[in-house]
C-alpha positions as CSV (number, residue, x, y, z in Angstrom):
1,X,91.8,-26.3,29.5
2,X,90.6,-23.7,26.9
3,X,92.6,-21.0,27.5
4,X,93.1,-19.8,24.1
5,X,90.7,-22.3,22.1
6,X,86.9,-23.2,22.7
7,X,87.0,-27.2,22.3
8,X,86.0,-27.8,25.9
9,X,83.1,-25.7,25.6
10,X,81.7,-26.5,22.3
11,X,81.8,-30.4,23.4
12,X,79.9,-29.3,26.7
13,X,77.4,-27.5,25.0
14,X,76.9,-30.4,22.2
15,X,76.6,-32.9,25.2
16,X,73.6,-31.4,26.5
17,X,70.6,-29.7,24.6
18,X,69.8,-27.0,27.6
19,X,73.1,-24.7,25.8
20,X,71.5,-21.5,24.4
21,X,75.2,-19.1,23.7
22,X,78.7,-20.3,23.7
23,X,81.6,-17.7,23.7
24,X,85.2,-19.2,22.5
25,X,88.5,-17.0,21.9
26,X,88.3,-18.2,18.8
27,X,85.0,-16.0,17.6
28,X,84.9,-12.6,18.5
29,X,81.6,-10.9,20.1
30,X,80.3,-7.5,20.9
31,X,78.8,-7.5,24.0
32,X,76.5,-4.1,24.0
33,X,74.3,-2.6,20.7
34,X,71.2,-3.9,18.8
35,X,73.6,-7.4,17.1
36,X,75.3,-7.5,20.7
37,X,75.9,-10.8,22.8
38,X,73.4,-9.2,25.8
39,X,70.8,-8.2,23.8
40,X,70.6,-11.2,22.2
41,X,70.7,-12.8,25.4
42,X,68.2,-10.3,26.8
43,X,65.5,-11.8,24.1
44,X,66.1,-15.4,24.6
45,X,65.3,-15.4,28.3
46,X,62.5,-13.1,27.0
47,X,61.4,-15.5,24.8
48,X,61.8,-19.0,26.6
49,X,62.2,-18.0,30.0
50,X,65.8,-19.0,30.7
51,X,68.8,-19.3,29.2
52,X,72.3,-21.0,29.3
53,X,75.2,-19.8,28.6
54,X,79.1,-21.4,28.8
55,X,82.0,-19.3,28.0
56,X,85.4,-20.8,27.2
57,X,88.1,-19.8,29.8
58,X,90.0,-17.4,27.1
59,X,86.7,-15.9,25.6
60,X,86.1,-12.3,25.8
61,X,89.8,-11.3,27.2
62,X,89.6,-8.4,25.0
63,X,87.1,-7.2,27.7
64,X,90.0,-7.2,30.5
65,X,92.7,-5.9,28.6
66,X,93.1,-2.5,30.4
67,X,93.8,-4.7,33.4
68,X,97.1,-6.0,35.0
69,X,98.0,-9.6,34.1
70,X,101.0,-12.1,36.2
71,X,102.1,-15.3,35.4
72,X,101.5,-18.5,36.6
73,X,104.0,-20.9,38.2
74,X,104.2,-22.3,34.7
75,X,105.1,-18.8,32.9
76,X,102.3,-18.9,31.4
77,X,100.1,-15.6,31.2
78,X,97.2,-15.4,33.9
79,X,93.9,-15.1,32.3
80,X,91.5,-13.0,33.8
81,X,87.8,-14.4,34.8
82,X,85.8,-12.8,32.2
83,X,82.9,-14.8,33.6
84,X,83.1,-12.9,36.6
85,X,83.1,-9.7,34.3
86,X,79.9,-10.9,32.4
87,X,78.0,-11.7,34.8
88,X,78.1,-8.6,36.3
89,X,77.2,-6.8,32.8
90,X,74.3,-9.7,32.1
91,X,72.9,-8.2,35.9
92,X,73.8,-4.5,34.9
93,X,71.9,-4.5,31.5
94,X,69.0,-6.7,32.8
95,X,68.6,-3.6,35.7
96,X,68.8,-1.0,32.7
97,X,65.9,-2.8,31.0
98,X,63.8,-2.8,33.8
99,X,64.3,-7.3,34.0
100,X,64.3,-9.4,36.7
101,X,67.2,-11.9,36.2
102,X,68.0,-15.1,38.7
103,X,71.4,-15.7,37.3
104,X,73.4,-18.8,38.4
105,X,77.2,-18.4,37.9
106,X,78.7,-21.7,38.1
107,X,82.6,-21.9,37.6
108,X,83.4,-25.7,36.9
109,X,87.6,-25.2,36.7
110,X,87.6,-27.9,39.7
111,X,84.6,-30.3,38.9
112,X,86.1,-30.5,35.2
113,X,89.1,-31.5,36.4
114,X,88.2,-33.8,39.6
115,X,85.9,-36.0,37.5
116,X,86.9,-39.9,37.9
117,X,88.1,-41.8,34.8
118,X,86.1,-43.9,33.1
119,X,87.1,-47.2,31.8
120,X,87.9,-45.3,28.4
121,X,90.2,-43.2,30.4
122,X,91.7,-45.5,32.4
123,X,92.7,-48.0,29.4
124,X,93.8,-44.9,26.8
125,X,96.3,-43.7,29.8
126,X,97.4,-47.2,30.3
127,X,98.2,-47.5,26.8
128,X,99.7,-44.1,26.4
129,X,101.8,-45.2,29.4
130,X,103.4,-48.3,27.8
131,X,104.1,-46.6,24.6
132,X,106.2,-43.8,26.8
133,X,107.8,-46.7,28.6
134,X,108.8,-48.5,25.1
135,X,110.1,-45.0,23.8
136,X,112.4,-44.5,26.6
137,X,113.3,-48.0,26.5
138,X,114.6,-47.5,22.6
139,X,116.6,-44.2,23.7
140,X,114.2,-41.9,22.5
141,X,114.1,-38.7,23.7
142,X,112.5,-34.9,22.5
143,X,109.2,-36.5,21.9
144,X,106.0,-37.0,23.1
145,X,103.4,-40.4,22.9
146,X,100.6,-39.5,20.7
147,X,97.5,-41.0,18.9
148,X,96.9,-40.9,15.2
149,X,95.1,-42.8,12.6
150,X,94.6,-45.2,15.6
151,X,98.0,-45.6,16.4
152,X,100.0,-44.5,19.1
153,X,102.8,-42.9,17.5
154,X,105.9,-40.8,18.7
155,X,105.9,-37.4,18.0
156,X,108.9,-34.6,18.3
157,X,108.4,-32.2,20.9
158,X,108.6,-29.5,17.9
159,X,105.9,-30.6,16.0
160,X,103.6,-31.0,18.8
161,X,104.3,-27.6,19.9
162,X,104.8,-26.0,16.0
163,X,100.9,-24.6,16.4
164,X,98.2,-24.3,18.6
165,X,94.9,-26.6,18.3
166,X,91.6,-24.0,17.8
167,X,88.4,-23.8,17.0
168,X,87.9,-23.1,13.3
169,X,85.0,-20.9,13.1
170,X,84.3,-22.1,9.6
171,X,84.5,-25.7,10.6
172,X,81.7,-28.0,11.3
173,X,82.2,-28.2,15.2
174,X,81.4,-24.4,15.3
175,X,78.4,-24.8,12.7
176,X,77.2,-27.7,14.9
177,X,77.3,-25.5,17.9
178,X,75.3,-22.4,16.4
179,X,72.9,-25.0,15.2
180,X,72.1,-26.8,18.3
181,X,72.2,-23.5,20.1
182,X,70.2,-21.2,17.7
183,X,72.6,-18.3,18.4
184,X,74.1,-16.0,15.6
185,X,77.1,-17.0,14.1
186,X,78.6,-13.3,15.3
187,X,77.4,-10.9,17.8
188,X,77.6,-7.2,16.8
């Protein structure tokens, strides 16, 4: 759900107009000097009062590194909560300039995930489901249901797995989030 790639939290920034910074692991920040993420942050709530800001689950990692990381049940590396981490330098710097700062930290892992499907959902799953059903039917095996050009097609386990899907900073999804959100395109 974003660990290593900022998709969810561009497309939740985009779907509301209230978004003033986005962090992904796929854009590197500074978070302290003059061109730094808290400054910057530091003048918008200066400026307009408030300010928003959603951070992808593997943004800012590079913060944490010095700290111990397990696995999951999975294998996978644990992340740690960099949210956590910033919000406790967003309420350090604010006390260093002399700001007052109401700061709501609001971790949505659960409410992302519990949402109920929506007819879209519920029909695209179905679908997914049958083309699965026909695969295993035919003896396929190695490969996963997929959807391109508007077809479900089957695809080998290899070449969905051959890269990881990311943010490309250079891309128009990125350049559509700096523009709705006003922010630099890099901090520091």
């Amino acid at each position: 759900m974003g660990r290593h790639s900022g998709f969810i939290a561009c497309y939740a920034a985009l779907a509301t107009s209230d978004t003033d910074f986005v962090l992904i692991p796929e854009v590197p920040f500074e978070l302290d000097g003059p061109a730094g993420f808290l400054e910057a942050l530091q003048r918008r709530i200066r400026d307009q009062g408030h300010a928003m800001v959603v951070v992808a689950e593997g943004a800012g990692q590079e913060y944490l590194d010095s700290q111990p990381r397990g696995r999951d049940a999975s294998g996978n590396v644990r992340l740690h909560d960099f949210g956590v981490y910033l919000r406790r330098r967003i309420l350090d710097h604010a006390e260093q300039a002399g700001a007052e700062v109401n700061l709501k930290y609001i971790d949505p892992s659960y409410a992302i995930r519990s949402v109920p499907a929506n007819p879209y959902d519920s029909v695209y799953c179905l679908r997914l489901a049958h083309a699965a059903a026909h695969a295993a039917m035919a003896g396929r095996t190695e490969m996963v249901v997929g959807r391109w050009r508007g077809r479900f097609v089957h695809v080998p386990i290899g070449l969905a797995i051959s890269h990881r899907n990311q943010v490309d900073p250079e891309g128009d999804l990125w350049t559509s989030v700096l523009e709705a959100t006003g922010q630099p395109a890099l901090f520091g």
